[in-house]
N, C-alpha and C positions, 0 to 999 in steps of 0.2 A: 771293204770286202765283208760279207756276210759270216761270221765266225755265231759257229750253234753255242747255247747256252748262254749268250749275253747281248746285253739292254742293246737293242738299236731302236733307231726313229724313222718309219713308214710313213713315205710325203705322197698323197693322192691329188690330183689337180682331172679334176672334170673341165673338159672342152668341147665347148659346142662348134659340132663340126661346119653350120653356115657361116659363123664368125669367126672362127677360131682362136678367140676368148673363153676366160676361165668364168665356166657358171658357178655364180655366186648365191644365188636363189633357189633354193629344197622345198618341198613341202615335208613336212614333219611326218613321219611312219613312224605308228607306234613309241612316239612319246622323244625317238630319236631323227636326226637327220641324217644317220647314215649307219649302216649295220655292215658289219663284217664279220668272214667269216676265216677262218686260217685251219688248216687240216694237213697235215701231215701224207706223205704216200702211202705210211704204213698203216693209217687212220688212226694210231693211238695218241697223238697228239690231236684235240679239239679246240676252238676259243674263238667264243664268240663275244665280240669285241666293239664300242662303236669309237672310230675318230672323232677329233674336236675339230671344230671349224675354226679355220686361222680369219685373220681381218682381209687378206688378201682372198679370200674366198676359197682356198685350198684345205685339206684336213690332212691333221699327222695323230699317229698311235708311236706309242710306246711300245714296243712287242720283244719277245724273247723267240728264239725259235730253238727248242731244246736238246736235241740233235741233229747230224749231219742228212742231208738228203733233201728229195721233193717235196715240195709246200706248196699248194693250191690255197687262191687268196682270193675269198667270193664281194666283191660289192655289192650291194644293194640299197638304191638311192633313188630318189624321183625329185629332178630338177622343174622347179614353179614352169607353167604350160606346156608341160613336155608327158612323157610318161617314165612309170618306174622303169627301174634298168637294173639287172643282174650281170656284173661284169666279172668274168675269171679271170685270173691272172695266175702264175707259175714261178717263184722264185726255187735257186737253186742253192741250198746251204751248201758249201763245202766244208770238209774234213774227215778225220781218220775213220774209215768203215764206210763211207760215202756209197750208195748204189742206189741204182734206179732198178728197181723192183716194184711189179705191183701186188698191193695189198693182199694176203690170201686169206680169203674169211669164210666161214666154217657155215650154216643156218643158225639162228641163234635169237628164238623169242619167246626163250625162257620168263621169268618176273624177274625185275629188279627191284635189289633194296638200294636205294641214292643214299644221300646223306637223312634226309627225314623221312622219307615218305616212298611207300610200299607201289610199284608201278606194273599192270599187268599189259600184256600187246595183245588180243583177238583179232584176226585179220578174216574180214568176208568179203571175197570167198576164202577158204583157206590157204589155198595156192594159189596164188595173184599171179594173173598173166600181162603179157607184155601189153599195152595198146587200149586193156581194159581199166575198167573202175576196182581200185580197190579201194574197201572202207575199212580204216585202222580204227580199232578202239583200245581205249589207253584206259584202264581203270584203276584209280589212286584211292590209296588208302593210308593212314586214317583220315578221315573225311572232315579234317578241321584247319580252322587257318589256313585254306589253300587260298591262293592272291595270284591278283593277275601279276603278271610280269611282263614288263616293259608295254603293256598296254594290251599285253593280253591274257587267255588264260595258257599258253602254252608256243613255244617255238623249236620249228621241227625246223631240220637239217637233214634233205636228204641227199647221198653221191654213191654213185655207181663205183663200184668194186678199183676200176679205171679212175675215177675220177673225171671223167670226161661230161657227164651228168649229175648237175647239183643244183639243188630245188631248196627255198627260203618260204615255208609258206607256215599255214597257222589252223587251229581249230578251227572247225564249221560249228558243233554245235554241244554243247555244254550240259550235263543232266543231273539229278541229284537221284537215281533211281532206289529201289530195295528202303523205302524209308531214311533215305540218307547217310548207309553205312559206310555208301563210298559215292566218289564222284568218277563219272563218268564221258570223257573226253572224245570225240570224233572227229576225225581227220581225213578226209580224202583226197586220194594219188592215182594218178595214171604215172604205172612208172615205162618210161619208153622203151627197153629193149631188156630182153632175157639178162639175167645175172644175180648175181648176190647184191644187195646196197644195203650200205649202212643208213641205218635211220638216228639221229639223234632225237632227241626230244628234251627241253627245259622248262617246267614247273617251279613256282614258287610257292613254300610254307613256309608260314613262319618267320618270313624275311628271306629265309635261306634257299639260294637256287637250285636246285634240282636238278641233274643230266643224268636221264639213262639211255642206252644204248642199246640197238638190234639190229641183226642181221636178216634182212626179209629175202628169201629168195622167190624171184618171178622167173617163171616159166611160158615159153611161147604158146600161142594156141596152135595145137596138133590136127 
């Protein structure tokens, strides 16, 4: 049984539905063969995570889940001739204070200060609506020793307030603008339906990972 706050081992076995054999062959995304992602109902639990491929062709993580409640479990993997695949999955922690509540989050894209590095969110248009294009830009400062991470320069997480919607994708395009006093990250989302979503986003400087956090609310077209 699943008990919050301690070591358990997550066994994932990919099967291809013609054979119904266990795929053994990935192609490499971003430096890994497999990215996970684990979030909490209440969204303050994040962790992004990648399994290790066993000989058997299966992968297991080490994971902790730190309190009682709902936990959305994102895969994303792309098995050799096949294509990528985003898979969700739902465990349910039990114990004391246990409830299924969804998340209630507030708008929220303020700046963040991470552990290094200073992170602002511009969103055009400013009210992002359901169905449309929105273009996120993320502007990091101080504008040194920023490094890709895991093969890129940045990895977003984004999930609907619900949780029912959640997106694994990455920068489009990269800039050194204002003479280089900061760097300049751009991200595009069509996010699907009205609500609040949390956006994560992970940066690398200095070695050291980066996660900051926002709340973008979209709005339908009227």
């Amino acid at each position: 049984m699943l008990k919050p706050n301690q070591d358990i081992q997550l066994h994932f076995n990919i099967v291809d539905p013609t054979t119904n054999k266990t795929v053994k062959d990935f192609e490499i995304m971003h430096e890994k063969l497999y990215h996970l992602f684990l979030v909490s109902q209440d969204m303050q639990f994040f962790e992004h995570v990648h399994p290790i491929q066993q000989p058997d062709g299966t992968f297991n993580l080490e994971a902790r889940f730190p309190h009682p409640g709902l936990y959305r479990v994102l895969s994303d993997f792309y098995p050799k001739n096949a294509t990528p695949q985003l898979v969700a999955r739902t465990l349910m922690v039990p114990g004391a204070g246990f409830k299924l509540q969804e998340a209630k989050l507030e708008p929220d894209v303020a700046p963040k200060q991470t552990e290094n590095l200073h992170v602002e969110l511009q969103l055009d248009p400013p009210q992002p609506l359901a169905g449309f294009k929105t273009i996120m830009f993320f502007k990091l400062t101080p504008n040194d020793h920023i490094e890709q991470y895991i093969g890129a320069w940045a990895h977003l997480m984004i999930a609907s307030q619900d949780l029912i919607d959640m997106i694994h994708t990455h920068p489009i395009y990269v800039t050194d603008p204002d003479e280089g006093a900061y760097k300049l990250v751009q991200a595009n989302m069509i996010f699907p339906r009205p609500g609040i979503y949390r956006v994560w986003i992970q940066f690398q400087r200095k070695g050291v990972v980066n996660t900051a956090a926002f709340n973008v609310p979209v709005d339908e077209l009227k």
